[in-house]
C-alpha positions in Angstrom: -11.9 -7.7 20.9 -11.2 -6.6 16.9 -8.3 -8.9 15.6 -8.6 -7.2 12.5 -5.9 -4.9 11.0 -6.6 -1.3 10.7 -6.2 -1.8 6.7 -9.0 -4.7 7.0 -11.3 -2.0 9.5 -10.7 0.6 6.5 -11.4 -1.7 3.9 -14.7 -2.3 5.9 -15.4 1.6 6.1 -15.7 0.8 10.3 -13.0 3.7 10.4 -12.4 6.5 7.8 -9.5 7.0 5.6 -8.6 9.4 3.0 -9.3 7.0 -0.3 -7.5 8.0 -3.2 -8.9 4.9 -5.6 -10.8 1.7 -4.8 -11.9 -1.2 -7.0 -13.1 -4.4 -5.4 -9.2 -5.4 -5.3 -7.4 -3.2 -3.6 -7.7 0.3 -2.1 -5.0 3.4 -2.1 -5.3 5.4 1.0 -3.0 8.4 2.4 -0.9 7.7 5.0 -1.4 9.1 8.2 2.2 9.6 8.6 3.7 10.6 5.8 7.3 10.3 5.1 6.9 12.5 1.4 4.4 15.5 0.2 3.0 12.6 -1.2 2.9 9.6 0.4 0.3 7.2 0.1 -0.6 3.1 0.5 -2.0 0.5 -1.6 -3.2 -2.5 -0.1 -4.8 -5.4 -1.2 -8.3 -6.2 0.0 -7.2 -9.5 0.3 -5.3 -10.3 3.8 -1.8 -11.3 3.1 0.6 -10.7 5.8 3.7 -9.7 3.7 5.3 -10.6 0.6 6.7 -13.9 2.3 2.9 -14.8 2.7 1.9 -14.7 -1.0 0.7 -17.5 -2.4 2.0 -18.5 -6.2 -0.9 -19.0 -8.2 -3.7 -17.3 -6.5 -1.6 -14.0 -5.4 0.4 -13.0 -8.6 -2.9 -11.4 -10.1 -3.8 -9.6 -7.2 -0.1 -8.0 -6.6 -0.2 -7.3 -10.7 -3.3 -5.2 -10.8 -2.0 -3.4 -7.3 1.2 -2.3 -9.7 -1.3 -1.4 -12.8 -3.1 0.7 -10.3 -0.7 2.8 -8.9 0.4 3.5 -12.4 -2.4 4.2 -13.1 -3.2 6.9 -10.1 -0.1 8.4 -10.6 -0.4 9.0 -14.7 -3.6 10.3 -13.3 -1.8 12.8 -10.7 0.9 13.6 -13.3 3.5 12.4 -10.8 6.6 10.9 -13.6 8.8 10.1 -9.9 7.8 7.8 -7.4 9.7 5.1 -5.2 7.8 1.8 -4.0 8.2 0.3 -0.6 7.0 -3.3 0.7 8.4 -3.8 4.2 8.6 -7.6 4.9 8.6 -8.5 8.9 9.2 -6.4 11.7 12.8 -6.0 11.6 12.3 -4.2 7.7 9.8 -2.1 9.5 6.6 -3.6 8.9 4.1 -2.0 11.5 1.1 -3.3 10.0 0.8 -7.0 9.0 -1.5 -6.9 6.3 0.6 -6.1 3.2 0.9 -2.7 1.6 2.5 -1.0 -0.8 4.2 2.6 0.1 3.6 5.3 -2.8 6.6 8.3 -2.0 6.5 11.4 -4.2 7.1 15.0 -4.2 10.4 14.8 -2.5 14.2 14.0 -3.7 14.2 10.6 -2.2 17.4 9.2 -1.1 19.8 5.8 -1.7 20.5 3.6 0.4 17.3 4.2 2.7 17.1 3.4 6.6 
């Protein structure tokens, strides 16, 4: 049986995904159920379960080059509007326990959401 996530299995390449950027850090896929015209996820190739899993020192660098990259994939996309989502647990709607980072564009997004 595969204990691993599907983020960790598309990290591996053992299933496909639609890869917007990849370093040796992180990857930004599309989701494949998208809530936006554009609507994709960054994850860290790193497993952390969620933002309550992060370690201090060894996680802050990690989480600050995912932010750099989405900046920089979106400067690259000429998209000026975007919101970012982290769901925490499974009562904020995390699905997938390996964190990730939810890229929303394209769409007039609105506040509160939920």
């Amino acid at each position: 049986m595969n204990d691993r996530t599907i983020f960790e299995q598309i990290i591996n390449k053992e299933i496909p995904a639609n890869i917007i950027y990849e370093d040796s850090l992180c990857i930004i896929i599309d989701d494949i159920s998208p809530q936006a015209p554009v609507h994709y996820l960054a994850i860290p190739k790193k497993l952390i379960k969620g933002i309550s899993d992060l370690n201090d020192t060894e996680d802050k660098d990690i989480l600050g080059h995912i932010m750099i990259s989405i900046r920089n994939q979106m400067v690259k996309m000429n998209i000026k509007d975007y919101r970012l989502v982290i769901n925490n647990g499974s009562e904020a709607g995390q699905t997938v326990f390996h964190l990730h980072i939810h890229i929303l564009a394209n769409r007039t997004l609105g506040w509160p959401p939920g």
